[in-house]
C-alpha positions as CSV (number, residue, x, y, z in Angstrom):
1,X,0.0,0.0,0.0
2,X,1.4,3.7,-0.7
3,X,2.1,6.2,1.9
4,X,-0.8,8.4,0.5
5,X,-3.5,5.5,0.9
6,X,-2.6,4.4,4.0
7,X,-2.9,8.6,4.9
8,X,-6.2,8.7,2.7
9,X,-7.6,5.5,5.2
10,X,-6.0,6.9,8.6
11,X,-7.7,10.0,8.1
12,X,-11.1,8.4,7.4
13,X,-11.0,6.3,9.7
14,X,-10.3,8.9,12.7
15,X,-12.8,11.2,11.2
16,X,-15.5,8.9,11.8
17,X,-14.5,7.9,15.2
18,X,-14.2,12.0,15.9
19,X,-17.6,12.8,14.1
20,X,-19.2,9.5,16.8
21,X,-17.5,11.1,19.6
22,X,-19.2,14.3,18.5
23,X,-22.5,13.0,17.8
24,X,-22.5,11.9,21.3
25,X,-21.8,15.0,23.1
26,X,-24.6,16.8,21.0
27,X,-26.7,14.4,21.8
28,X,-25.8,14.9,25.9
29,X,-26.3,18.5,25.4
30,X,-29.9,18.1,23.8
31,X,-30.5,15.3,26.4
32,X,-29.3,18.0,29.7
33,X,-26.2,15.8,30.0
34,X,-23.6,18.5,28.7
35,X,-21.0,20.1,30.4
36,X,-18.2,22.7,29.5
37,X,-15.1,20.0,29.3
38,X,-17.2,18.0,27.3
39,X,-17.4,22.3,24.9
40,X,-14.1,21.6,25.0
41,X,-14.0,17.9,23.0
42,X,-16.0,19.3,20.5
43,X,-13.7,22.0,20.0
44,X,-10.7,19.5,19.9
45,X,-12.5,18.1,17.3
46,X,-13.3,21.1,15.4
47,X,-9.1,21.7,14.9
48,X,-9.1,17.5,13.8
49,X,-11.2,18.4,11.2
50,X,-9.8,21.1,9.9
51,X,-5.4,19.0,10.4
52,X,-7.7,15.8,9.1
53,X,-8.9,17.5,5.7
54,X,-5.6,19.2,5.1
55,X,-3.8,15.6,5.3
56,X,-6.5,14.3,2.8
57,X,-6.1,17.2,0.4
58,X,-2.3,16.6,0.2
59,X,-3.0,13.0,0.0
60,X,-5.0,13.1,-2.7
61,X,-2.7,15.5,-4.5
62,X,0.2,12.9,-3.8
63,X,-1.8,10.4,-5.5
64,X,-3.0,12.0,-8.1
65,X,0.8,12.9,-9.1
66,X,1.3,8.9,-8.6
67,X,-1.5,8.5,-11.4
């Protein structure tokens, strides 16, 4: 497997695990179970996102050079 596949699936793959972490706190908050460190994951998360799709866009480009 090349380096950018194996960065194209580790990215996915924590992006989904980030995105079920963050569906869960929302759901906490709508359900009265929220709290501020729990503001804090989602935040966390936010800054994932935003590392996680710049990994993918250079991935992508990496393998689209390989092409």
């Amino acid at each position: 497997m090349k380096q950018s596949d194996l960065i194209i699936n580790e990215t996915i793959d924590l992006a989904e695990r980030y995105m079920s972490i963050t569906e869960q706190i929302l759901e906490d908050f709508k359900n009265g179970n929220g709290n501020l460190n729990k503001l804090f994951l989602i935040k966390f998360n936010i800054k994932f996102y935003t590392i996680g799709v710049y990994a993918l866009k250079t991935a992508m480009e990496e393998k689209i050079k390989e092409m």
